[in-house]
LUMNURO-108355 format. One record per residue (C-alpha): x, y, z; residue in three letters. Coordinates in steps of 0.1 Angstrom, whole numbers. Example, Ala and Ser with C-alpha at 12.3 -4.5 7.8 and 13.67 -1.06 7.14 Angstrom:
# LUMNURO-108355
<pt><px>123</px><py>-45</py><pz>78</pz><rest>Ala</rest></pt>
<pt><px>137</px><py>-11</py><pz>71</pz><rest>Ser</rest></pt>
# end
This chain:
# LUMNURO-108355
<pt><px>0</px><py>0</py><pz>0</pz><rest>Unk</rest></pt>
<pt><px>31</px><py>20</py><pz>8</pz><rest>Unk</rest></pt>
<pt><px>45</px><py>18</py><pz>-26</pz><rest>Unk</rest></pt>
<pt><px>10</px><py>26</py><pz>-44</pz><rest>Unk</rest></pt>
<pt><px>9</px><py>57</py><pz>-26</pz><rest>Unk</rest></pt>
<pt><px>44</px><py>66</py><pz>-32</pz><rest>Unk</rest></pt>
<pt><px>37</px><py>57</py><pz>-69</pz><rest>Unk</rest></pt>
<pt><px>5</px><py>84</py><pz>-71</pz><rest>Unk</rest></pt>
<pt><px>22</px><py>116</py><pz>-52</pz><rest>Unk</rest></pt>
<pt><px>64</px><py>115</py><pz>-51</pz><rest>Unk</rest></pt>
<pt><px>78</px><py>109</py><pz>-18</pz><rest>Unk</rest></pt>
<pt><px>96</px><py>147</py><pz>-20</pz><rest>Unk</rest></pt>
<pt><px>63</px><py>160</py><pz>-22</pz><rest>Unk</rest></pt>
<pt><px>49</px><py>138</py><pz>6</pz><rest>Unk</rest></pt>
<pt><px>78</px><py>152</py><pz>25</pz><rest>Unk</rest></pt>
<pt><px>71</px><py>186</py><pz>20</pz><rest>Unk</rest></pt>
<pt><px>37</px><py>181</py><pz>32</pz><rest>Unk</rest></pt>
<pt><px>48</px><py>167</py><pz>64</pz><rest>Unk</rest></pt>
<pt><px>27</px><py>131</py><pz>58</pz><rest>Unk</rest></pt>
<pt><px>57</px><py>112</py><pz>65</pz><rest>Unk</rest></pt>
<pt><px>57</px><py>101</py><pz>99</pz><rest>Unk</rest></pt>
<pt><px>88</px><py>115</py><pz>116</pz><rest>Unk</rest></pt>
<pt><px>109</px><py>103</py><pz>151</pz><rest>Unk</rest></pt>
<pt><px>92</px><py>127</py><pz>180</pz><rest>Unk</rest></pt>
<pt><px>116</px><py>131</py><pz>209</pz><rest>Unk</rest></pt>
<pt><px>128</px><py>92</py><pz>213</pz><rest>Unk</rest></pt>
<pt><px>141</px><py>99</py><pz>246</pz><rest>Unk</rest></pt>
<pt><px>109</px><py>108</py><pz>261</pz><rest>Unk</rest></pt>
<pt><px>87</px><py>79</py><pz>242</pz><rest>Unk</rest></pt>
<pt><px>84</px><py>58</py><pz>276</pz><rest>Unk</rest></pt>
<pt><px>50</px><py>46</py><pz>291</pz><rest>Unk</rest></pt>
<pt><px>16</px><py>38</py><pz>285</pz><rest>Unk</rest></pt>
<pt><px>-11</px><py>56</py><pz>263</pz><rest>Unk</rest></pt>
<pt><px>-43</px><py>54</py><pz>268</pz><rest>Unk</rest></pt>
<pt><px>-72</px><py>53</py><pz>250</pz><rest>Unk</rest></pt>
<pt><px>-108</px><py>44</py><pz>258</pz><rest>Unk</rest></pt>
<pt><px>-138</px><py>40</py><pz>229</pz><rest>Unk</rest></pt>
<pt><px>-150</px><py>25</py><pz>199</pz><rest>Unk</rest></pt>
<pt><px>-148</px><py>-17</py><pz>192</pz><rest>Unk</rest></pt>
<pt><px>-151</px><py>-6</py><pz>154</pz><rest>Unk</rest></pt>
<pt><px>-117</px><py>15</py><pz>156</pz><rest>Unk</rest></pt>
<pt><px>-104</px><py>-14</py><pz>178</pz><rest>Unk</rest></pt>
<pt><px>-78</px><py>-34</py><pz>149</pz><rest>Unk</rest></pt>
<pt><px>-69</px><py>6</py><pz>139</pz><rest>Unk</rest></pt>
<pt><px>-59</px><py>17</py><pz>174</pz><rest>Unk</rest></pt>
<pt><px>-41</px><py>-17</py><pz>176</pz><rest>Unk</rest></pt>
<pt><px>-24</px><py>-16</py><pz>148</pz><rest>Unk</rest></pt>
<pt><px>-12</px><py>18</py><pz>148</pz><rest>Unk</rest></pt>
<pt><px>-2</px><py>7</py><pz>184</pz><rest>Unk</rest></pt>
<pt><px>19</px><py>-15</py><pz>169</pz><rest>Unk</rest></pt>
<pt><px>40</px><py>0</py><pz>150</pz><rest>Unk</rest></pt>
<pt><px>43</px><py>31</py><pz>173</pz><rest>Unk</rest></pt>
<pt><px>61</px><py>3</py><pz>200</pz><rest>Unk</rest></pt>
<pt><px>82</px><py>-4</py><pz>169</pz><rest>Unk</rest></pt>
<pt><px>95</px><py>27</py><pz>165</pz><rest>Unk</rest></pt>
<pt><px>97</px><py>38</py><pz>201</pz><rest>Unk</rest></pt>
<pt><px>102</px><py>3</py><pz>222</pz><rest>Unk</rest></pt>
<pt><px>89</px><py>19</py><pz>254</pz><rest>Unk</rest></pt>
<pt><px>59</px><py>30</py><pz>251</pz><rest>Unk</rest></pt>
<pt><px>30</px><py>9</py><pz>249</pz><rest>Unk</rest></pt>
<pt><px>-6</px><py>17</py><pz>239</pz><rest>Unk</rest></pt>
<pt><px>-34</px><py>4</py><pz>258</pz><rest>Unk</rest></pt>
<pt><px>-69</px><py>4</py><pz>250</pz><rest>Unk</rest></pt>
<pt><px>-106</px><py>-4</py><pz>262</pz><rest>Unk</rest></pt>
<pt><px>-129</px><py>-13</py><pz>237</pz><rest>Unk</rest></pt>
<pt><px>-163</px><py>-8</py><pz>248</pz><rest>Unk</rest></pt>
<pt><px>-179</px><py>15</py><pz>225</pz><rest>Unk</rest></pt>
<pt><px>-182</px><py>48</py><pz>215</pz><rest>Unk</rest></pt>
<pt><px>-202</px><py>62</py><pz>239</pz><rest>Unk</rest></pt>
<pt><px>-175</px><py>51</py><pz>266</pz><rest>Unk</rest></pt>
<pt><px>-152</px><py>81</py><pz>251</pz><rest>Unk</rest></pt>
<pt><px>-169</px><py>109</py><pz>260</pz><rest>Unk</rest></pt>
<pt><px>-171</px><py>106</py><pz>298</pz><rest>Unk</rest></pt>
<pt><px>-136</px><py>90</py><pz>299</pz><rest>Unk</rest></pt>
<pt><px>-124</px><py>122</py><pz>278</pz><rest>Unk</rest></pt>
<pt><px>-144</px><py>147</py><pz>300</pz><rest>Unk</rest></pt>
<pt><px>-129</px><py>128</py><pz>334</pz><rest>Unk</rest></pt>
<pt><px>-96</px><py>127</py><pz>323</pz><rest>Unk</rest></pt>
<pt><px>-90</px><py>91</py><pz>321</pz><rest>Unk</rest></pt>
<pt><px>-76</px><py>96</py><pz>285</pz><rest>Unk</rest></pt>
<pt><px>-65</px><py>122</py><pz>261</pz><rest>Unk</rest></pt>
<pt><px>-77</px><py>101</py><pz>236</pz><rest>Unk</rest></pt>
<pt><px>-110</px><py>92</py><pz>224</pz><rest>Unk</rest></pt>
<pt><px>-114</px><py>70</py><pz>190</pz><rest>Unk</rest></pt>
<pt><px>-151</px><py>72</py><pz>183</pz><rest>Unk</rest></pt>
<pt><px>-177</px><py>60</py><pz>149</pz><rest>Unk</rest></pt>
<pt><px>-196</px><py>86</py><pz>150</pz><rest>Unk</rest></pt>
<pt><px>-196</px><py>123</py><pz>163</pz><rest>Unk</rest></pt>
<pt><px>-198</px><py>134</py><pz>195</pz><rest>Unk</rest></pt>
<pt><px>-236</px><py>145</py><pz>209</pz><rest>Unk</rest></pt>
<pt><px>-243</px><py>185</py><pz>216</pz><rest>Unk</rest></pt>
<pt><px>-248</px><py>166</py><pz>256</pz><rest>Unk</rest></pt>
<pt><px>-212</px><py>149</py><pz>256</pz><rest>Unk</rest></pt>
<pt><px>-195</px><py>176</py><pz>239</pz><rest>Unk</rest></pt>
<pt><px>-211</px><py>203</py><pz>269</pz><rest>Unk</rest></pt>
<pt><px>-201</px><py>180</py><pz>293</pz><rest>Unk</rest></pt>
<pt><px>-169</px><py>182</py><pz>283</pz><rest>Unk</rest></pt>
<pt><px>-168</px><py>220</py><pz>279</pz><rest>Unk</rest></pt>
<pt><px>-184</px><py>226</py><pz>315</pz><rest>Unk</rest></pt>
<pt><px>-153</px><py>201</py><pz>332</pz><rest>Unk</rest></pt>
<pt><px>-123</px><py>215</py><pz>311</pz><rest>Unk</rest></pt>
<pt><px>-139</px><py>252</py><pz>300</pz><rest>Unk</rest></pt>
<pt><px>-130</px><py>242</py><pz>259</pz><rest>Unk</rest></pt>
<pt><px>-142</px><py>222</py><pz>235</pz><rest>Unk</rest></pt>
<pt><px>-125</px><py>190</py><pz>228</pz><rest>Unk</rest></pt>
<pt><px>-108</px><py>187</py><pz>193</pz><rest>Unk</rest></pt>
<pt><px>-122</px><py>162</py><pz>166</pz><rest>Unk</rest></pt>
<pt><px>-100</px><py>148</py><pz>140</pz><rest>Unk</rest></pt>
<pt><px>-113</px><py>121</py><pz>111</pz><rest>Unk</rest></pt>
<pt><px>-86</px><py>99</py><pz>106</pz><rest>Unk</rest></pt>
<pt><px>-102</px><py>71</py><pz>83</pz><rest>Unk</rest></pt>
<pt><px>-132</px><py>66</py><pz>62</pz><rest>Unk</rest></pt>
<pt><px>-158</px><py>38</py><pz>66</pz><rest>Unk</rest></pt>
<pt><px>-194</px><py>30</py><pz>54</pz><rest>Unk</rest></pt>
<pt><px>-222</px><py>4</py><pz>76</pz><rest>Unk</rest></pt>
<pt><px>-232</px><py>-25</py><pz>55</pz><rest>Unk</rest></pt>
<pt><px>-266</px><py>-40</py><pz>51</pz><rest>Unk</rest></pt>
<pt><px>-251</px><py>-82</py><pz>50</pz><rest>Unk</rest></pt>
<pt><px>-274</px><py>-113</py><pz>41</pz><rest>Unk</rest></pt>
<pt><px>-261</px><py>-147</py><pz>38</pz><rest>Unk</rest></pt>
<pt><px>-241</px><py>-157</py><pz>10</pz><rest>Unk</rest></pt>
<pt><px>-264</px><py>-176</py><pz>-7</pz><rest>Unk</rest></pt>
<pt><px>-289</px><py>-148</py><pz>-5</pz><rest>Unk</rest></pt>
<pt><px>-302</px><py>-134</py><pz>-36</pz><rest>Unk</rest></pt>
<pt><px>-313</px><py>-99</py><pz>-23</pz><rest>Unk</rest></pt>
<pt><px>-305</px><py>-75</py><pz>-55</pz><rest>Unk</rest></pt>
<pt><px>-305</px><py>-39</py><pz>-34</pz><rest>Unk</rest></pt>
<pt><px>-321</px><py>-24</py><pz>-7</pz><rest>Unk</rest></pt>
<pt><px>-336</px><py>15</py><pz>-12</pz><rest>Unk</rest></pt>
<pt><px>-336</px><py>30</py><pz>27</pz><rest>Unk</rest></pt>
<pt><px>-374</px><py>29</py><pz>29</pz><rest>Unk</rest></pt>
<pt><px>-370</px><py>-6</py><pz>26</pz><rest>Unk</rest></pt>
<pt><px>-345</px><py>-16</py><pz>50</pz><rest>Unk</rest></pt>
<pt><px>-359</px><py>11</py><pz>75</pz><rest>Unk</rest></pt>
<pt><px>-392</px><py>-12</py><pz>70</pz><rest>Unk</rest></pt>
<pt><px>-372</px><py>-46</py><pz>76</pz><rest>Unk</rest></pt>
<pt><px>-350</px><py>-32</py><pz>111</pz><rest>Unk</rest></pt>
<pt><px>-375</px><py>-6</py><pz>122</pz><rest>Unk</rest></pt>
<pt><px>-405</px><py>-2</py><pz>140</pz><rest>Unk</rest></pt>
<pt><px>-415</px><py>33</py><pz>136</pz><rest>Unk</rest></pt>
<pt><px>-406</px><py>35</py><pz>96</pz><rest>Unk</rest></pt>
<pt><px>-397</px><py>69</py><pz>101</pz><rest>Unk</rest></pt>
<pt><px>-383</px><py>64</py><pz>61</pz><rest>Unk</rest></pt>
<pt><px>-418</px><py>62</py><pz>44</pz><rest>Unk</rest></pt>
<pt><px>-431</px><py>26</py><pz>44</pz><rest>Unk</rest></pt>
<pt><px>-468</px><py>20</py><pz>48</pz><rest>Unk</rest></pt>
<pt><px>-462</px><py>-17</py><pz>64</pz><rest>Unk</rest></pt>
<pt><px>-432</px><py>-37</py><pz>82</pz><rest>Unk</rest></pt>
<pt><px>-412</px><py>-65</py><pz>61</pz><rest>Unk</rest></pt>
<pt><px>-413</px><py>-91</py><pz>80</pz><rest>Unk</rest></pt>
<pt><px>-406</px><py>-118</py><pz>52</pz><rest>Unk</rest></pt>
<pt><px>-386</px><py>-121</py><pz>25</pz><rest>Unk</rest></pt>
<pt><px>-411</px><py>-128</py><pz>-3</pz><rest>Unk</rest></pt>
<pt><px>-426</px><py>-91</py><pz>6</pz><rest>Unk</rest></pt>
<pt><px>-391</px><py>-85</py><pz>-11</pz><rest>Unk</rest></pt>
<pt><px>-401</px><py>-105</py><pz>-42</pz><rest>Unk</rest></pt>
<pt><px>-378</px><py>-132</py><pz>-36</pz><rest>Unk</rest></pt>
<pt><px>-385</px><py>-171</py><pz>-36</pz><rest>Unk</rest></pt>
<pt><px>-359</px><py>-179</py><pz>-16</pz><rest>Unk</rest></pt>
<pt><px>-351</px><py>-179</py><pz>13</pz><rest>Unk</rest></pt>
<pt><px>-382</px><py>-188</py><pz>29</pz><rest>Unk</rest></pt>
<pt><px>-395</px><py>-175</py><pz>58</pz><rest>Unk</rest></pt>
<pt><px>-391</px><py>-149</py><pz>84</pz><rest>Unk</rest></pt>
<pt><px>-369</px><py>-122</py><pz>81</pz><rest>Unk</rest></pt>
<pt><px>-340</px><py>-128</py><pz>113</pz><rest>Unk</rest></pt>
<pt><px>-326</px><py>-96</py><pz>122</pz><rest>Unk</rest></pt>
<pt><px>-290</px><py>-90</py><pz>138</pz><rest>Unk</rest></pt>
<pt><px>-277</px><py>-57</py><pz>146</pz><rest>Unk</rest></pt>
<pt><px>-251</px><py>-41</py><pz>178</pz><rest>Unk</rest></pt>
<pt><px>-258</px><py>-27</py><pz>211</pz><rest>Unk</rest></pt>
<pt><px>-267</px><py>7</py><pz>219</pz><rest>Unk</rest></pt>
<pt><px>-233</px><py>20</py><pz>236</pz><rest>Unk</rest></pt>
<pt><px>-217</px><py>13</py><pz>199</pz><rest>Unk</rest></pt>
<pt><px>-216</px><py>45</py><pz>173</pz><rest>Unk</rest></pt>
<pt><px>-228</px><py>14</py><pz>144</pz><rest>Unk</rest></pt>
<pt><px>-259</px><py>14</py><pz>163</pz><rest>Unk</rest></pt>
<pt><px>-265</px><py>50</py><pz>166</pz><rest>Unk</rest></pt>
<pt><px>-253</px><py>58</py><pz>129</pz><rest>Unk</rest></pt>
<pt><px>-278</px><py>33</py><pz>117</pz><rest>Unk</rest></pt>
<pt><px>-306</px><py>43</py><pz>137</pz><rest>Unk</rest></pt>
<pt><px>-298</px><py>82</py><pz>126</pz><rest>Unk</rest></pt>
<pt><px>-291</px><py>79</py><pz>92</pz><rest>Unk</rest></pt>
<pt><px>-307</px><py>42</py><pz>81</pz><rest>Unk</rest></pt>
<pt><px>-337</px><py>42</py><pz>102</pz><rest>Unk</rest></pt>
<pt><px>-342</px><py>85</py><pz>97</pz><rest>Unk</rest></pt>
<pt><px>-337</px><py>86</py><pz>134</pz><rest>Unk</rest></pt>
<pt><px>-364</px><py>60</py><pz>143</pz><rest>Unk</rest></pt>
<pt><px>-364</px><py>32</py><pz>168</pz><rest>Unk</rest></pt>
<pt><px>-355</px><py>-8</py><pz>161</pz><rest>Unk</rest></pt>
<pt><px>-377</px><py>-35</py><pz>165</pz><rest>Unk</rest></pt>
<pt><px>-378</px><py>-55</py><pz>194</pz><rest>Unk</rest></pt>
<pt><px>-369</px><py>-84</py><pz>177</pz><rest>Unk</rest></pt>
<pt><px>-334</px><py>-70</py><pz>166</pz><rest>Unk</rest></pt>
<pt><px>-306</px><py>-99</py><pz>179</pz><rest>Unk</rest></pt>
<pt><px>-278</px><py>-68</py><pz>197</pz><rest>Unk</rest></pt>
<pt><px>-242</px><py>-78</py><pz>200</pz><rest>Unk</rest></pt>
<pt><px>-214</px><py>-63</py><pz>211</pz><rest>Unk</rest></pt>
<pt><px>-195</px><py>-63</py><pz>180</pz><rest>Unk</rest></pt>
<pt><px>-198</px><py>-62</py><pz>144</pz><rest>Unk</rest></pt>
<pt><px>-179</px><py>-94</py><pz>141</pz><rest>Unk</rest></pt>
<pt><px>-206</px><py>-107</py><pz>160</pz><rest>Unk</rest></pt>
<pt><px>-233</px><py>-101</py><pz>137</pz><rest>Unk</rest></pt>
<pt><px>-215</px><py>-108</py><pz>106</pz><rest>Unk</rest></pt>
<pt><px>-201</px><py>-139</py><pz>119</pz><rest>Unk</rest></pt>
<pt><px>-246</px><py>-147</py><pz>128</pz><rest>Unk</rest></pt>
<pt><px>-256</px><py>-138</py><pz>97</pz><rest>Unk</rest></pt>
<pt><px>-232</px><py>-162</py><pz>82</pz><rest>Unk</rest></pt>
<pt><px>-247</px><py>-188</py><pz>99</pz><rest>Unk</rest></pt>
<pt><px>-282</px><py>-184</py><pz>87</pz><rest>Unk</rest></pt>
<pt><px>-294</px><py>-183</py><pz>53</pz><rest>Unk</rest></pt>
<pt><px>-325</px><py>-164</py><pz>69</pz><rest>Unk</rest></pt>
<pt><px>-306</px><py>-136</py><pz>85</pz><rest>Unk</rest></pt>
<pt><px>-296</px><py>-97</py><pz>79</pz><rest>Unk</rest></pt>
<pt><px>-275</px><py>-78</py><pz>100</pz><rest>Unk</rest></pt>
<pt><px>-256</px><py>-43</py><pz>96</pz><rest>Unk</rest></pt>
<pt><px>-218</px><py>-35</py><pz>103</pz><rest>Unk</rest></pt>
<pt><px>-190</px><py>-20</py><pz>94</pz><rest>Unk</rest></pt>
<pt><px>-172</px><py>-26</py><pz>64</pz><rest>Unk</rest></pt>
<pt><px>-140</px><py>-43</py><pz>74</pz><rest>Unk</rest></pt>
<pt><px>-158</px><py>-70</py><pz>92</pz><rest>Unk</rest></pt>
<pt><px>-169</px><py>-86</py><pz>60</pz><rest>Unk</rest></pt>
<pt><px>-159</px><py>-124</py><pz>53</pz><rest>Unk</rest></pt>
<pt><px>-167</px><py>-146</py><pz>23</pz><rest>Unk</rest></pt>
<pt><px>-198</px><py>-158</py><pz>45</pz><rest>Unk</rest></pt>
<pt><px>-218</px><py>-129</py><pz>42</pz><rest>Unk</rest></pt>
<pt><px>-226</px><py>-106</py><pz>7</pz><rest>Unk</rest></pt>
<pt><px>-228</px><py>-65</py><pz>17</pz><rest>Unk</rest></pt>
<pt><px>-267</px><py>-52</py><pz>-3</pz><rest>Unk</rest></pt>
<pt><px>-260</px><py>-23</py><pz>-27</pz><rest>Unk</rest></pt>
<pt><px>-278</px><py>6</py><pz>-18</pz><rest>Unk</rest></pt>
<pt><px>-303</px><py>22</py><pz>-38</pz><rest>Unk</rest></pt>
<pt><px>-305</px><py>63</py><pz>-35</pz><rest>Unk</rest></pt>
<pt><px>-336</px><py>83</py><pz>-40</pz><rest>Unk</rest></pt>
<pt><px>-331</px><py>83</py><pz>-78</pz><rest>Unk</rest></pt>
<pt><px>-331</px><py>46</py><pz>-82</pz><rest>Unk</rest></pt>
<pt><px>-292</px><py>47</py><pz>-85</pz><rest>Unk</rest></pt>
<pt><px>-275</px><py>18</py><pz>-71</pz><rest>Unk</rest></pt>
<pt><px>-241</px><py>18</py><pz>-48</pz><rest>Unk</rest></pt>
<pt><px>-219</px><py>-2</py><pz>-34</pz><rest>Unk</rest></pt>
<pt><px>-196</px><py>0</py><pz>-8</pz><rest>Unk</rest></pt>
<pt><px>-165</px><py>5</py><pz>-28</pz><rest>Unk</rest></pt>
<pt><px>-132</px><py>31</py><pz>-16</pz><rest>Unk</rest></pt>
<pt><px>-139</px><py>51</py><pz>-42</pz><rest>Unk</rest></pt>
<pt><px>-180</px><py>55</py><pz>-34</pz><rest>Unk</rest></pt>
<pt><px>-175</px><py>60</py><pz>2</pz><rest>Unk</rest></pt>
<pt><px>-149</px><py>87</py><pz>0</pz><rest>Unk</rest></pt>
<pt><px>-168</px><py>112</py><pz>-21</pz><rest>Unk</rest></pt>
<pt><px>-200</px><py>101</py><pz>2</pz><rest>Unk</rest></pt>
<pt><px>-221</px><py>86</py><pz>-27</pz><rest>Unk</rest></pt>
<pt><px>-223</px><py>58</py><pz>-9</pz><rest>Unk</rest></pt>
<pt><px>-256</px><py>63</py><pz>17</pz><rest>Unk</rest></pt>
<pt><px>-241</px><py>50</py><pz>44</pz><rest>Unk</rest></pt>
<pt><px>-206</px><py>65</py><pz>45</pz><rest>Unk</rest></pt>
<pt><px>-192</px><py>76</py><pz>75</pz><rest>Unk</rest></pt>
<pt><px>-160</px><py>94</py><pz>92</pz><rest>Unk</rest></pt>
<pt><px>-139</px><py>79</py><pz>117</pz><rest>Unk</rest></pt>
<pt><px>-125</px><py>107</py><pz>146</pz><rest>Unk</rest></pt>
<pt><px>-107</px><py>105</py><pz>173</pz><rest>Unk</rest></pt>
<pt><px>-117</px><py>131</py><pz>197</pz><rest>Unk</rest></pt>
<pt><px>-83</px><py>148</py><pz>219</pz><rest>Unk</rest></pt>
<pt><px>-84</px><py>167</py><pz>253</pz><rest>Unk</rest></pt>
<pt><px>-57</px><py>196</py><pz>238</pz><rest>Unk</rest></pt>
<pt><px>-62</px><py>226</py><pz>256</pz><rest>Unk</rest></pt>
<pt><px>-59</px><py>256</py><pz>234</pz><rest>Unk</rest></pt>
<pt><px>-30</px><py>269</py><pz>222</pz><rest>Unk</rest></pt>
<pt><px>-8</px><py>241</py><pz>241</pz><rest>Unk</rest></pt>
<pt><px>11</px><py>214</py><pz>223</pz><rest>Unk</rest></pt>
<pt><px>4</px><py>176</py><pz>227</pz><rest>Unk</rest></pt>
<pt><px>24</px><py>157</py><pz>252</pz><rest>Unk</rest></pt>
<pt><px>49</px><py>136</py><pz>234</pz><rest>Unk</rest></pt>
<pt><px>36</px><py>104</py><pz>234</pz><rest>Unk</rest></pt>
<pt><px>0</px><py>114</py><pz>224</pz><rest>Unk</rest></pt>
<pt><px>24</px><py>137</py><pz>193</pz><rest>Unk</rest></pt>
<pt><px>36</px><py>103</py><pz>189</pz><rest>Unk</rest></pt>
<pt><px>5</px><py>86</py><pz>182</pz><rest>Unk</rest></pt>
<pt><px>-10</px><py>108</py><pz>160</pz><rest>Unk</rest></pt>
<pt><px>18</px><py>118</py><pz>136</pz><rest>Unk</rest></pt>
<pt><px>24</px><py>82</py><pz>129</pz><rest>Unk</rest></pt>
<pt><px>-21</px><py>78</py><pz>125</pz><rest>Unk</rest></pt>
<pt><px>-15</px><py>112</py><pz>94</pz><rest>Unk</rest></pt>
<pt><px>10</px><py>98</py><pz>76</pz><rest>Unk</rest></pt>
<pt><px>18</px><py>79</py><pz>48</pz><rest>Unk</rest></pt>
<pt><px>26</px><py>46</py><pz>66</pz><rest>Unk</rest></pt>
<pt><px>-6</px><py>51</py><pz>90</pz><rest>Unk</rest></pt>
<pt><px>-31</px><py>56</py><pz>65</pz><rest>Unk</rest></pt>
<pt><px>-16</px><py>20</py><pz>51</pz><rest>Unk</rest></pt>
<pt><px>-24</px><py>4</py><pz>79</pz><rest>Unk</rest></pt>
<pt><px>-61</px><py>21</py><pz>71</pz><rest>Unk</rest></pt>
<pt><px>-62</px><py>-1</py><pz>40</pz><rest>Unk</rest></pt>
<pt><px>-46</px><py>-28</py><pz>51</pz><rest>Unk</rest></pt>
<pt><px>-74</px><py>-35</py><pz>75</pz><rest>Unk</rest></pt>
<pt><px>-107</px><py>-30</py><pz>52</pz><rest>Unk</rest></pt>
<pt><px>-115</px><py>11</py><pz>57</pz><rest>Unk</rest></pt>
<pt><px>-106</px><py>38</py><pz>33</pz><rest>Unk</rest></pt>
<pt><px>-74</px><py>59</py><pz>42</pz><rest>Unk</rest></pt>
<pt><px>-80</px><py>99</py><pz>38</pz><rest>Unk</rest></pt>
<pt><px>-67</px><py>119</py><pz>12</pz><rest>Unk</rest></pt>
<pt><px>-35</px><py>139</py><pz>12</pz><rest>Unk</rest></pt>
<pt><px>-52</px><py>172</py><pz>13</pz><rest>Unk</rest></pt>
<pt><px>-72</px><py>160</py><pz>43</pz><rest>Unk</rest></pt>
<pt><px>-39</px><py>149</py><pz>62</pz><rest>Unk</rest></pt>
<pt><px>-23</px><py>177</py><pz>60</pz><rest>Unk</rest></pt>
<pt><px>-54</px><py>196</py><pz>74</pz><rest>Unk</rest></pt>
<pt><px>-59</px><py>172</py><pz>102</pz><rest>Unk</rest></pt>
<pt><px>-22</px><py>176</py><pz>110</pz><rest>Unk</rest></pt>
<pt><px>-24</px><py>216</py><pz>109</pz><rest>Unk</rest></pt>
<pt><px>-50</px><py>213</py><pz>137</pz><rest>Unk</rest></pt>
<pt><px>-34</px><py>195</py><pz>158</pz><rest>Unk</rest></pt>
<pt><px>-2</px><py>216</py><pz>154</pz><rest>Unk</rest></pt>
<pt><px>21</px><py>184</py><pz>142</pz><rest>Unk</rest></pt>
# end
């Protein structure tokens, strides 16, 4: 992945714009980071983990991942500096922050990803518009469906036959809020929804039964499970390919952030500098790829590092 981005911008230019993750103060890169949120971001923050204890040997990343609705409180007490997170902080969480430290805490997207609608393999399903799957997860159809699907011949299919098994993820995870929001137009799920604390999980269920459908993020797909383009209000059809979900076509793009307690006009310590120079640059934003998401583009780096004054 390296060497396909070195082949699309040269490395002098890559150099100039400061997306080549340089050493920050080895001496001091000694102890534990940590960082508290999403299970989506989980392989990222691992992996970017990773390499950072290659380049500096003593320091170690540690990280709890419960969700990300755990960030926000751990962020506004202190626990972490920190928070990876699936989907934007709330106007609540982001006051509560702001009345604790008296200033807002800074959001930076480092990664794209999309939530995928997944049926079993051997499921014929064609596409999905939103009314539709808003009708088959939801029980308030928010989306405009006159009547619940409940089966999948209301879908015109002959097979499979029978009820409709649904599989989704808890309610601390940002997948479960971003689906609700943007999938079910900020309606509530039917009882009936199977919740689980990963995507993983649910893919891993679905897989498992040729009657299910779950959603989940993108890099949990496996050959088990097929991800249902998406049909827009036009009648166009998309599918979760990097190209679609980084200029948004795709319905159910989404931003990746970690949010960071950096106090105004102050500098990160070094081992949180660390972190982050190595998640904006070229070799980070291979790891991105490498693990199923879609890395940012240069332009975007170089932004994200101007805010946090790398």
């Amino acid at each position: 992945m390296i060497a396909l981005l070195r082949r699309c911008l040269p490395v002098w230019l890559w150099l100039l714009a400061g997306l080549w993750a340089a050493p920050v103060s080895a001496d001091h890169q000694v102890g534990t980071l940590d960082t508290i949120g999403s299970d989506t971001m989980a392989g990222l923050m691992l992996r970017w983990g990773e390499l950072l204890g290659e380049r500096y040997p003593g320091l170690r990343v540690q990280l709890r991942a419960v969700g990300s609705a755990s960030a926000p409180p751990a962020l506004t007490a202190g626990t972490t500096l920190l928070g990876p997170m699936s989907r934007p902080m709330t106007a609540d969480e982001r006051q509560a922050f702001i009345d604790r430290h008296g200033y807002p805490p800074r959001e930076v997207v480092v990664a794209r990803d999309a939530l995928v609608v997944v049926v079993n393999r051997h499921n014929p399903l064609p596409s999905l518009s939103q009314r539709e799957f808003d009708a088959i997860f939801s029980e308030s159809r928010r989306c405009g469906a006159t009547e619940g699907i409940r089966r999948w011949q209301q879908l015109g299919l002959e097979s499979p036959v029978g009820p409709i098994v649904l599989h989704g993820r808890n309610a601390v995870s940002g997948t479960h809020g971003l689906f609700r929001r943007e999938g079910l137009c900020n309606g509530s799920f039917r009882p009936e929804v199977n919740e689980h604390p990963g995507s993983a999980a649910v893919v891993e269920s679905v897989a498992d039964d040729p009657l299910a459908i779950g959603y989940a993020g993108l890099n949990h797909l496996t050959p088990g499970v097929r991800a249902v383009p998406l049909r827009d209000a036009d009648g166009r059809v998309h599918e979760p390919t990097p190209q679609e979900v980084r200029s948004d076509a795709y319905p159910l793009a989404r931003d990746l952030r970690i949010y960071v307690n950096q106090p105004p006009g102050s500098s990160l310590p070094d081992a949180e500098r660390a972190f982050l120079d190595l998640v904006f640059s070229v070799e980070g934003q291979a790891i991105v790829e490498e693990l199923g998401f879609v890395s940012l583009p240069a332009a975007t780096l170089v932004r994200q590092r101007r805010i946090l004054g790398l």
